[in-house]
TITI-860368 format. One record per residue (C-alpha): residue number from 1; residue in three letters; y, x, z. Coordinates in steps of 0.2 Angstrom, whole numbers, plus 2048, in hexadecimal, padded with zeros to 3 digits. Layout:
BEGIN
  nr rest   y   x   z
 NUM  ALA   Y   X   Z
...
//
This chain:
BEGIN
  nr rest   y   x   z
   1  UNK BBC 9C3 062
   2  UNK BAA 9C5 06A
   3  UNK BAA 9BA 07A
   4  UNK BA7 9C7 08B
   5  UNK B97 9C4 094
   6  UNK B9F 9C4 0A3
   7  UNK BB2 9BC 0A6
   8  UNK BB6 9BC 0B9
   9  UNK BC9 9B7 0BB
  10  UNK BD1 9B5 0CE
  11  UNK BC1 9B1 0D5
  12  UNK BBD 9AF 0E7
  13  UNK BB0 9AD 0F3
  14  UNK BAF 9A8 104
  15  UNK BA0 9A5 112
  16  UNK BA7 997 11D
  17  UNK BB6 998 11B
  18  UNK BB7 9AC 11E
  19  UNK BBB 9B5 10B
  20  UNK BAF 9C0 107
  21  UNK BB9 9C5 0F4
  22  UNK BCA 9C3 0ED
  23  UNK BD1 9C4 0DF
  24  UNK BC3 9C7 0D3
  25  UNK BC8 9CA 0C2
  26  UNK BB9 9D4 0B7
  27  UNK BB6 9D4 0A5
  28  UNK BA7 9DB 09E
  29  UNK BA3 9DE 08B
  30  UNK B92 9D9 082
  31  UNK B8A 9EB 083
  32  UNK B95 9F3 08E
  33  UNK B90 9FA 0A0
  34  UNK B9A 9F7 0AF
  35  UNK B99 A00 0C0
  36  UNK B9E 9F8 0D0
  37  UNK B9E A06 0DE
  38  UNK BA4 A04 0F2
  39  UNK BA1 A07 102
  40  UNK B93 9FB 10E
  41  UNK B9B 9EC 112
  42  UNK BA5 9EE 102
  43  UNK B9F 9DB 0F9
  44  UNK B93 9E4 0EF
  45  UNK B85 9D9 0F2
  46  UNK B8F 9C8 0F1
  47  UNK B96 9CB 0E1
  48  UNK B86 9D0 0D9
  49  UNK B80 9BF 0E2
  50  UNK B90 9B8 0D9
  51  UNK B8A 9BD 0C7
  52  UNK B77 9B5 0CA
  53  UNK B7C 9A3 0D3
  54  UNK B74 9AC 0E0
  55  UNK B80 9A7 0F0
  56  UNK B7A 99C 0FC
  57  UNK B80 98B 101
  58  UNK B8C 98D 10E
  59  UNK B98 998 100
  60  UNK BA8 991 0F7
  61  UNK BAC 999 0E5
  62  UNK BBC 997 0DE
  63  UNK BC2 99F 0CF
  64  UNK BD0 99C 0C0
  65  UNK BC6 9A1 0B1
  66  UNK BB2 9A5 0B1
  67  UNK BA5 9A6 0A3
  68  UNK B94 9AF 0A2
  69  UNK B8B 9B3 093
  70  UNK B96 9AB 089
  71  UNK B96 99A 090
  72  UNK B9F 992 0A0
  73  UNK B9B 997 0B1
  74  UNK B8C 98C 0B5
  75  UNK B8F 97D 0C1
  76  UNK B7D 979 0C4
  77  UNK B6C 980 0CB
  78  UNK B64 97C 0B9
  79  UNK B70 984 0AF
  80  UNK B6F 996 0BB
  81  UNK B5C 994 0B7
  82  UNK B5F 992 0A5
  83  UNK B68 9A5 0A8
  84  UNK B5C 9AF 0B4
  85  UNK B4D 9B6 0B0
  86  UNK B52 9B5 09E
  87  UNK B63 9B8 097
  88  UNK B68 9BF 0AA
  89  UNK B5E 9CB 0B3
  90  UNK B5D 9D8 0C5
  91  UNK B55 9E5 0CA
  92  UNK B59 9E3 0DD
  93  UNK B58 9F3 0E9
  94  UNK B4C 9F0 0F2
  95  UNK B3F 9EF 0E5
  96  UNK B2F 9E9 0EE
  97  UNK B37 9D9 0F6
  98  UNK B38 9D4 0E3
  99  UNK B25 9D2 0E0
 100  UNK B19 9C7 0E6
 101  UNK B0C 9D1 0F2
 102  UNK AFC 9C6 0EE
 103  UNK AFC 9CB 0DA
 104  UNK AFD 9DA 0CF
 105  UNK B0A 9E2 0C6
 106  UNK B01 9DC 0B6
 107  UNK AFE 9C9 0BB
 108  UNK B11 9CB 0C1
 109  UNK B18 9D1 0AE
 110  UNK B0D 9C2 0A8
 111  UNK B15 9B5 0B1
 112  UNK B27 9BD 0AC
 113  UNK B21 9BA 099
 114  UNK B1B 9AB 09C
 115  UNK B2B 9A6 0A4
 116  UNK B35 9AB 095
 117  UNK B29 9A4 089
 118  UNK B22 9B5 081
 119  UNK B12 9BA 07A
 120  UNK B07 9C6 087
 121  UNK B04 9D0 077
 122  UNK B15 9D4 074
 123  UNK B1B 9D4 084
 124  UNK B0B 9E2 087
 125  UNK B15 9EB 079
 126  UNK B23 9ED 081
 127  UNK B1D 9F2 091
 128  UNK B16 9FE 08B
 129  UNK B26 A04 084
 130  UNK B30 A02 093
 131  UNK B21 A0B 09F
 132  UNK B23 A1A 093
 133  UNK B38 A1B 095
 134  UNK B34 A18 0A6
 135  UNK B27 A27 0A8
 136  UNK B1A A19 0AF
 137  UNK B08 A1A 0AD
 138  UNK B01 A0B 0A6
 139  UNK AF4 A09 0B5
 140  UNK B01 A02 0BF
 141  UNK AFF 9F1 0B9
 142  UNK AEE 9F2 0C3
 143  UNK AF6 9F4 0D4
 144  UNK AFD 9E9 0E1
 145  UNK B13 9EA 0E7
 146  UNK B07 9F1 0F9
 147  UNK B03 9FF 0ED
 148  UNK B11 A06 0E5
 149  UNK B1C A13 0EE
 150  UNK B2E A0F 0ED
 151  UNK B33 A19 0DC
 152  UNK B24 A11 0D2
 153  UNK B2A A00 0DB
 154  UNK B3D A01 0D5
 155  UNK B37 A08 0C4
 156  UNK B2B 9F8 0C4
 157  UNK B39 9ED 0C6
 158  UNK B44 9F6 0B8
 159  UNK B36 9F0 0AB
 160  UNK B36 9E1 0B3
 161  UNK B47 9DE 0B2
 162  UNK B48 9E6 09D
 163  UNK B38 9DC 098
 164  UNK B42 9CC 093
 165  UNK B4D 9D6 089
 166  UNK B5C 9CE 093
 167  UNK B6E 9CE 08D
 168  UNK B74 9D2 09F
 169  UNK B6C 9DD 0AC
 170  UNK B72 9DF 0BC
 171  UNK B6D 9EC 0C6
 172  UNK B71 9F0 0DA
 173  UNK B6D A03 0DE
 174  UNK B5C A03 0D1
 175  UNK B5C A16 0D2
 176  UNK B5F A18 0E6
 177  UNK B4B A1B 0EA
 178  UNK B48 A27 0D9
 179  UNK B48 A39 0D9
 180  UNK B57 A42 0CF
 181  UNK B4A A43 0C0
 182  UNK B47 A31 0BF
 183  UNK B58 A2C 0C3
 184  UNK B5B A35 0B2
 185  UNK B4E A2B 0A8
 186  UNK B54 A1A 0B1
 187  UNK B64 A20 0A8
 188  UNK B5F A26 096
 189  UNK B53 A17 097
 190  UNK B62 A0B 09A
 191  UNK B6E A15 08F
 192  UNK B5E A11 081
 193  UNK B5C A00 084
 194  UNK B6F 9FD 084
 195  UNK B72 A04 074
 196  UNK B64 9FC 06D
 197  UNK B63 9EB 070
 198  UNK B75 9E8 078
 199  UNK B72 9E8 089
 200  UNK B81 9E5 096
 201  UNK B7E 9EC 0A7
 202  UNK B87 9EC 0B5
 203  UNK B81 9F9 0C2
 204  UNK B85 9FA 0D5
 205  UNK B85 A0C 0DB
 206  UNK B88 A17 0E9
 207  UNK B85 A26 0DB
 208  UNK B95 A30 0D3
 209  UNK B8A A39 0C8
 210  UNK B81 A28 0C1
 211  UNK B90 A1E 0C1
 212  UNK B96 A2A 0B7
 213  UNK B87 A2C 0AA
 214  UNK B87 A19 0AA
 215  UNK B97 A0F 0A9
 216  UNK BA1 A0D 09E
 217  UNK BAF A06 0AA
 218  UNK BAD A08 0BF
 219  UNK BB2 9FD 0CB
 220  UNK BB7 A01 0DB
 221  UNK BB4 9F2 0E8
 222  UNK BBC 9F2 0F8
 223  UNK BC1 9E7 104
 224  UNK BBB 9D7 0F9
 225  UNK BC6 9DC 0EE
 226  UNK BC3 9E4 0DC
 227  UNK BC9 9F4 0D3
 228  UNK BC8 9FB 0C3
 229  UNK BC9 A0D 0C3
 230  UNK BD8 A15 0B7
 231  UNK BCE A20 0AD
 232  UNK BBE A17 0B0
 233  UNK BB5 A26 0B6
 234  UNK BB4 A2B 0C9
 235  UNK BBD A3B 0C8
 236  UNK BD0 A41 0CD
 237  UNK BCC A35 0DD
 238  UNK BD6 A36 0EC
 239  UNK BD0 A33 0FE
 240  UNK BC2 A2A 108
 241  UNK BB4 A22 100
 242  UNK BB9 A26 0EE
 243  UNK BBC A38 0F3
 244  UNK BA9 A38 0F9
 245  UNK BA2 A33 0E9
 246  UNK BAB A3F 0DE
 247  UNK BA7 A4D 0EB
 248  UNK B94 A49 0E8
 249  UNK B92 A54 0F7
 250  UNK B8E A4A 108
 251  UNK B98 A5A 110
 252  UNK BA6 A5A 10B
 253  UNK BAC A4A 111
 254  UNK BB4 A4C 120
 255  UNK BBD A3A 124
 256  UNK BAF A2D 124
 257  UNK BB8 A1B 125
 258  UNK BB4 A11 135
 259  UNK BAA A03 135
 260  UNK BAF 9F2 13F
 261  UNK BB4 9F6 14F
 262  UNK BAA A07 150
 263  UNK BAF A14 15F
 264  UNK BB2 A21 154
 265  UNK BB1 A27 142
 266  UNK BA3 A35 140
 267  UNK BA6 A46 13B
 268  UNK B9C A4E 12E
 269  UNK BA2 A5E 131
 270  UNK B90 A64 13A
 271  UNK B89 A61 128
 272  UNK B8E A71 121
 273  UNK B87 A82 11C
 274  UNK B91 A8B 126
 275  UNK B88 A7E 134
 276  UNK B79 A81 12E
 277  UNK B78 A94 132
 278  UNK B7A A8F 144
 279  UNK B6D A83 143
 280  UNK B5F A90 13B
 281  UNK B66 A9B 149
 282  UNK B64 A91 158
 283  UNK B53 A89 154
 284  UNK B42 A8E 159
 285  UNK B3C A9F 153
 286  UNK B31 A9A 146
 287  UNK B22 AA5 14C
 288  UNK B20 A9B 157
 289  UNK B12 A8D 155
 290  UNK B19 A7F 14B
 291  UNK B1E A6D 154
 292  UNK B16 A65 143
 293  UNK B07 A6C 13A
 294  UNK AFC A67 12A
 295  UNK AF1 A72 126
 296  UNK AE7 A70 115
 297  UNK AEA A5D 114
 298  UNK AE0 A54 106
 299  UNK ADF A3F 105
 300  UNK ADA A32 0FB
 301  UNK ADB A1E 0FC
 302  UNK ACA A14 0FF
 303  UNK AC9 A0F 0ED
 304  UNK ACD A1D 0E6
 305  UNK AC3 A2E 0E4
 306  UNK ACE A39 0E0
 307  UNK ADC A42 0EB
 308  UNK AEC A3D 0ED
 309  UNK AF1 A4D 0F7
 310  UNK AE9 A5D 0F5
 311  UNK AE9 A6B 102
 312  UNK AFB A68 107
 313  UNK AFF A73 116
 314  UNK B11 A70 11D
 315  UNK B19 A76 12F
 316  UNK B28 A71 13A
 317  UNK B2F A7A 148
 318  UNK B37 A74 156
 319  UNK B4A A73 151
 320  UNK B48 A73 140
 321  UNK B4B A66 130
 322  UNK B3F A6A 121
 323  UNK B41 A5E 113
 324  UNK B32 A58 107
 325  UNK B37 A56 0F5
 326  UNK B2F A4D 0E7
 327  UNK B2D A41 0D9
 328  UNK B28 A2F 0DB
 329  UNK B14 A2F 0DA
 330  UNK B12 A41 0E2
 331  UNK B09 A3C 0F1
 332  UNK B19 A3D 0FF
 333  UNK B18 A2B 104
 334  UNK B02 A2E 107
 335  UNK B07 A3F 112
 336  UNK B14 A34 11D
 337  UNK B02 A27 11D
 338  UNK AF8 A36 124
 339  UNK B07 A3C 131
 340  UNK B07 A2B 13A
 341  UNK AF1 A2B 135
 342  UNK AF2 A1A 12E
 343  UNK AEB A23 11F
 344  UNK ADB A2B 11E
 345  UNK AD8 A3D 11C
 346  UNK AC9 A45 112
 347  UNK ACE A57 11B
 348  UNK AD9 A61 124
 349  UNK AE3 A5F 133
 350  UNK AF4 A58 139
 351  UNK AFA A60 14A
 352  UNK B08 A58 157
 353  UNK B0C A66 160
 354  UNK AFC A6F 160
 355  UNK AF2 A5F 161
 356  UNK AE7 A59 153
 357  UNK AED A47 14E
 358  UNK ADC A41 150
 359  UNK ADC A45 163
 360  UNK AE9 A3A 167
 361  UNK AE5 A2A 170
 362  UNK AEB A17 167
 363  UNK AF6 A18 176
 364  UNK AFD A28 173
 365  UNK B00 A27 163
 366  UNK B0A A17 165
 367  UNK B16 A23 171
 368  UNK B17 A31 160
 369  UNK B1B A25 154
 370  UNK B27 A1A 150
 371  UNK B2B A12 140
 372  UNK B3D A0E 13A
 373  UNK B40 A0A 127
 374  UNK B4C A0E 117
 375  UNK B54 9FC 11C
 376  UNK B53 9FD 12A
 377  UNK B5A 9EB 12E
 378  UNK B48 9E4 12A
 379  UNK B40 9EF 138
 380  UNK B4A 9E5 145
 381  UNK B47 9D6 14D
 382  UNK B55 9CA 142
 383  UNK B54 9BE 152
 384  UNK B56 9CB 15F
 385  UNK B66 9D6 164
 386  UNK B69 9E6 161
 387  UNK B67 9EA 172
 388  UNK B55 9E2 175
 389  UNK B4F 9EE 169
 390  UNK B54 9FD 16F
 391  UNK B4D 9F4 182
 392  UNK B3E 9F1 178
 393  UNK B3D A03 173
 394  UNK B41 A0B 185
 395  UNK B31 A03 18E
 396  UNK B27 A0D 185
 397  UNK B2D A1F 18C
 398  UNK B23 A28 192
 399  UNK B32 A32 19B
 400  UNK B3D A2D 1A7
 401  UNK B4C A23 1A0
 402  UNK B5A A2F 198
 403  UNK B69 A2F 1A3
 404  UNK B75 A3C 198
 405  UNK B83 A38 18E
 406  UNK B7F A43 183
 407  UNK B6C A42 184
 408  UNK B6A A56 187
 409  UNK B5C A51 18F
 410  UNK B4E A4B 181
 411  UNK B40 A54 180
 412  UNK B34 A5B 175
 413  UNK B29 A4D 176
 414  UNK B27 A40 16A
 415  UNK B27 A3C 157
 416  UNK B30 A2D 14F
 417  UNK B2E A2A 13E
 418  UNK B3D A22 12F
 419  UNK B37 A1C 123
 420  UNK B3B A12 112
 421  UNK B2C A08 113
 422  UNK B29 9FA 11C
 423  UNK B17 9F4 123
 424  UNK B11 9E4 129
 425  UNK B05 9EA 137
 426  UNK AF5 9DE 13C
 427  UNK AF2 9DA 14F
 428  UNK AE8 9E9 14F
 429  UNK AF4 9F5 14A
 430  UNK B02 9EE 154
 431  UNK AF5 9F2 164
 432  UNK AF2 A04 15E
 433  UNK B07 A07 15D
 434  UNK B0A 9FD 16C
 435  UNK B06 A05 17C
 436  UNK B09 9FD 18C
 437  UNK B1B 9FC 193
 438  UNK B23 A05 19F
 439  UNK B2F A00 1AC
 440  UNK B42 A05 1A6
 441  UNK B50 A03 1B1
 442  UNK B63 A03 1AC
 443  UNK B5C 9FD 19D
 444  UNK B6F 9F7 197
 445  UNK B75 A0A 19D
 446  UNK B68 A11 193
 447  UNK B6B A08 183
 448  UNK B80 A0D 186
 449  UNK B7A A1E 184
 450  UNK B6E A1C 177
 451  UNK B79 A12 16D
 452  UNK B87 A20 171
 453  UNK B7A A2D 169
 454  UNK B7C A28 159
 455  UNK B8F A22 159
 456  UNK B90 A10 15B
 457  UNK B9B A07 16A
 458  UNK B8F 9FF 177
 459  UNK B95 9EE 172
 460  UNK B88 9EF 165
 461  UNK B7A 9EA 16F
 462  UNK B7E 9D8 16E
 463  UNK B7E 9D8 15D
 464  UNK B72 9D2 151
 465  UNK B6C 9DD 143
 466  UNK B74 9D3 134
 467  UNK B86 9D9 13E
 468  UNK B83 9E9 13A
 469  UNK B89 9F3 12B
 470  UNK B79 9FD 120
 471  UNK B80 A0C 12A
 472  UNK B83 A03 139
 473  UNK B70 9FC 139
 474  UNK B69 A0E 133
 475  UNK B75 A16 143
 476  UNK B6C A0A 14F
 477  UNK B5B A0C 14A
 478  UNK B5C A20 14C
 479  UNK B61 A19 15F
 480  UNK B4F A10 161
 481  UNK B49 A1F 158
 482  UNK B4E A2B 167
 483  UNK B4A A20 174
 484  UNK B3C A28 178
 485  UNK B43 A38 178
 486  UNK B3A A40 168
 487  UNK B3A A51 163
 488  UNK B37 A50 14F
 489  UNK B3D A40 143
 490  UNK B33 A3C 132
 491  UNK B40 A36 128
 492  UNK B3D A2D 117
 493  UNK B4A A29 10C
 494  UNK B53 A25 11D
 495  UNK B66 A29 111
 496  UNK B61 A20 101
 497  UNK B64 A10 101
 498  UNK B78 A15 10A
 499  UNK B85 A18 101
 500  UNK B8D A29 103
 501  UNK B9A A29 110
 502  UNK B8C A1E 11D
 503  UNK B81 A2C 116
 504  UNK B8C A38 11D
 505  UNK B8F A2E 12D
 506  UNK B7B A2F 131
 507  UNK B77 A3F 12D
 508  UNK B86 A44 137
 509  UNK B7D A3B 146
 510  UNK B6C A45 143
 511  UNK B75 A55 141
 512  UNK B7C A52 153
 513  UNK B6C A4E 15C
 514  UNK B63 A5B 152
 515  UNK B6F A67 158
 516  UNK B73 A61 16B
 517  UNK B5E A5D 16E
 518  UNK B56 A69 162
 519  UNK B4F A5B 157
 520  UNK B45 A5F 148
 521  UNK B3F A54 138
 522  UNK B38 A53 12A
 523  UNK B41 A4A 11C
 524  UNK B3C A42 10D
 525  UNK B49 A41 102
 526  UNK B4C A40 0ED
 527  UNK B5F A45 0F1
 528  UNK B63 A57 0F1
 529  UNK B70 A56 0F9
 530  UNK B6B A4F 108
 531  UNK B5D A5D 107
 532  UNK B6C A6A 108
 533  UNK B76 A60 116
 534  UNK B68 A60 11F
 535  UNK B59 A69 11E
 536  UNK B55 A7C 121
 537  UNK B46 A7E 117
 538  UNK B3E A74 109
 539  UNK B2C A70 103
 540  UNK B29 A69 0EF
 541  UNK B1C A5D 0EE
 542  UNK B16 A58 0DC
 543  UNK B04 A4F 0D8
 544  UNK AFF A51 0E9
 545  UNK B03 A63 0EA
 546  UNK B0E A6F 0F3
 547  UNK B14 A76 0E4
 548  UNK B24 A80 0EB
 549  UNK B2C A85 0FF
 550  UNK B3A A91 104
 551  UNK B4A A8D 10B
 552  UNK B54 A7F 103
 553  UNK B60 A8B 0FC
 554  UNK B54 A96 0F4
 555  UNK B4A A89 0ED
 556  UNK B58 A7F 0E5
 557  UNK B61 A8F 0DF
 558  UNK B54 A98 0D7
 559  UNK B42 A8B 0D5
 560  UNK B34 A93 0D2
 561  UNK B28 A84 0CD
 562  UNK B2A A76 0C1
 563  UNK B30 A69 0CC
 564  UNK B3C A72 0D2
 565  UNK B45 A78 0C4
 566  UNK B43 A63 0BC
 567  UNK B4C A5F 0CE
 568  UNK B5C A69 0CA
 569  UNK B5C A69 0B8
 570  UNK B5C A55 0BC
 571  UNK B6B A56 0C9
 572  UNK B76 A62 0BE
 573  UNK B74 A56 0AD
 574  UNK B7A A47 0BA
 575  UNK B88 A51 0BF
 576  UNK B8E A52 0AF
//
């Protein structure tokens, strides 16, 4: 009988004295792929730490039985390094924090093959392999981490990750930043590679339908403790978190689980068509001139001659969630560049309000803008409460301090932006997105009713940021977002990396200030669904052009242009 690759039996892990799993027992077969779904919080993390040796000092392992790759558990530093990188290897997700900044993708793929002791020849060889399964252009190797959006950098780390020719991969959410299409080519490419050279996977996964496409047995982890499904499959599930992931829909869950000592659980019940009517009904009449304009937008980077956007021309109104759709690669990430101008523009114009971009003063624009990332936990100060932030935040209004509960009051006055990216700013860009502080009194009243915007007990300004779940963190960060009472969010990828109860959760909290102070955004998104939950209209972006616009229903029930027909071709054959 072949010996499992992994054998974990009654295996436990505990921080200082607190367990953090229970119970362990999982048995995974050479070639076989196993999926480990649950909710944030769930130990998702710490027992992919647990498989790499990756857990740090201060934790105790206990188990009755373990083996990995066919050998005993290893006891020592050596032995895991004998395993890593070679036999054992992860795809993290969040990609980027994988590389080295200071050398090229290429310089980066020789070290792996120098680590592992193969020819740059053959290793070129199978690069070139895996960037074709992986729809990559070979150019890549030429850029810097810096230079990749966040699709190319996750696809990046899949080759990576394959180029050893591992026996083990281990993946935490590897398709969360891809669009549906490359989502399906991260899984025929996986499915390939499986097949042919033996690979075992296990997978982490917030995705029904890629759980589904992938494992061959799912896990469902809860509590610390672990659950093989019956039927392996998630389907014929009952009730609260498993129930949202055979769902697949963000709307139809209606009974989000609370997290710690929360004030309430969030209803999702605003995130419904039938919602949506009254949203399109009660915003802005469109004919009036649009909050957000670009008109004929066309871009390039310095060292590059050719454009990266071409004509695009978008609007937002006041009230009003449009959603920007795309393929990793199509130039989304450079249009958000040029709606916060840290990107240059060749011509046409971005207008705030009727303003031109341009016209704005350093100071002015550091009252607009506001960046707040896909994790957001590496936004906030790790050494810094909750509470400072959001004080930190509310000295830069340029209003009065916000006084009602339910903040009926913001205006139409500011942007914030979300984003997925996150950028080291110089001394001189802190000072252009820094404007000086204003005086804020009742500053601990104000944060009680910024924190009670977005559904979190006011307790939570004494916390630090690594006490807060991924939705907890996302939740509080939508609070500094709105401090300064904006009037249209860009939003990228802000759901992505959450799983899909905590997706439901936030984008039940940006429904209700969308609704209560006619907030409008503009969302970049690769899931559909959050698209349909959330957006009224829908622009398709693909090499730099819009290619495709109407409402979201429209678009996504009868596309007209390629892009848009690959997008639900894609979600349907992941729904099988």
């Amino acid at each position: 009988m072949t010996e499992p690759m992994f054998l974990l039996k009654n295996l436990q892990v505990a921080y200082d004295g607190q367990t953090v799993l229970q119970d362990i027992n999982l048995t995974v077969a050479a070639g076989e792929a196993t999926v480990i779904v649950g909710p944030s919080g769930a130990g998702k993390t710490t027992i992919l730490k647990t498989l790499l040796g990756l857990l740090p000092k201060n934790a105790r392992i206990t188990y009755e039985t373990a083996s990995l790759c066919g050998v005993s558990w290893p006891k020592s530093e050596q032995a895991w390094h004998e395993l890593r990188g070679r036999r054992i290897t992860y795809v993290a997700q969040g990609a980027v924090s994988s590389f080295s900044p200071f050398f090229t993708i290429e310089e980066q793929c020789r070290h792996v093959a120098k680590a592992i002791n193969l020819a740059w020849a053959e290793a070129r060889r199978r690069i070139e392999t895996l960037s074709i399964a992986l729809d990559l252009d070979l150019n890549v190797l030429s850029l810097y981490p810096a230079e990749l959006s966040g699709g190319m950098a996750q696809r990046v780390a899949l080759l990576f990750a394959l180029l050893p020719k591992p026996d083990i991969l281990i993946a935490d959410e590897p398709a969360s930043s891809l669009d549906m299409v490359r989502q399906l080519q991260v899984v025929e490419l996986l499915k390939k590679v499986q097949q042919s050279e033996g690979l075992t996977l296990v997978f982490v996964t917030h995705q029904r339908e890629l759980a589904n496409c992938i494992g061959d047995s799912v896990y469902e982890l809860q509590g610390g403790r672990l659950q093989c499904l019956q039927d392996g499959r998630l389907q014929c599930l009952q009730g609260g978190y498993l129930q949202c992931l055979q769902d697949g829909r963000l709307q139809n869950l209606k009974d989000p689980v609370k997290e710690g000592n929360r004030s309430g659980a969030i209803s999702v019940e605003d995130i419904t068509t039938t919602d949506k009517a009254h949203c399109t009904a009660t915003a802005t009449d469109v004919a009036a001139a649009p909050f957000l304009a670009i008109k004929n937008l066309q871009a390039c980077y310095e060292t590059d001659t050719n454009s990266v956007l071409h004509d695009v021309s978008l609007t937002v109104h006041r009230g009003e969630w449009v959603a920007l759709v795309g393929l990793s690669g199509a130039g989304k990430s450079t249009l958000f560049r040029c709606l916060l101008g840290w990107q240059a523009t060749l011509k046409g114009e971005i207008l705030y309000d009727e303003k031109e971009l341009t016209n704005y003063s350093p100071a002015e624009l550091g009252q607009i803008v506001q960046p707040i990332w896909q994790d957001p936990q590496s936004s906030f100060n790790p050494r810094q409460t909750i509470g400072w932030s959001l004080e930190e935040a509310m000295k830069h209004k340029p209003v009065k301090p916000v006084k009602s509960e339910s903040l009926q009051s913001l205006g139409a006055q500011n942007v914030r932006f979300l984003s997925q990216e996150c950028t080291i700013l110089g001394a001189a860009d802190r000072a252009k997105f820094s404007p000086a502080a204003s005086s804020a009194s009742n500053c601990e009243e104000q944060v009680a009713t910024l924190l009670g915007a977005v559904n979190l007990p006011s307790s939570y300004s004494k916390r630090y940021p690594h006490m807060l779940s991924g939705g907890e963190c996302q939740r509080a960060a939508l609070a500094r977002a709105i401090a300064n009472n904006p009037s249209l969010l860009l939003c990228d990828e802000m759901t992505s990396a959450l799983d899909g109860q905590t997706q439901a959760e936030v984008l039940a909290v940006l429904n209700d200030l969308k609704q209560k102070n006619q907030l409008a955004g503009l969302v970049i998104t690769h899931d559909l669904t959050v698209a349909e939950s959330l957006c009224e209209r829908i622009y398709l972006l693909a090499e730099g052009r819009i290619v495709e616009s109407g409402t979201v229903a429209a678009v996504l029930t009868n596309p007209q242009s390629e892009l848009g027909k690959q997008l639900v071709e894609a979600r349907t054959l992941l729904k099988r």
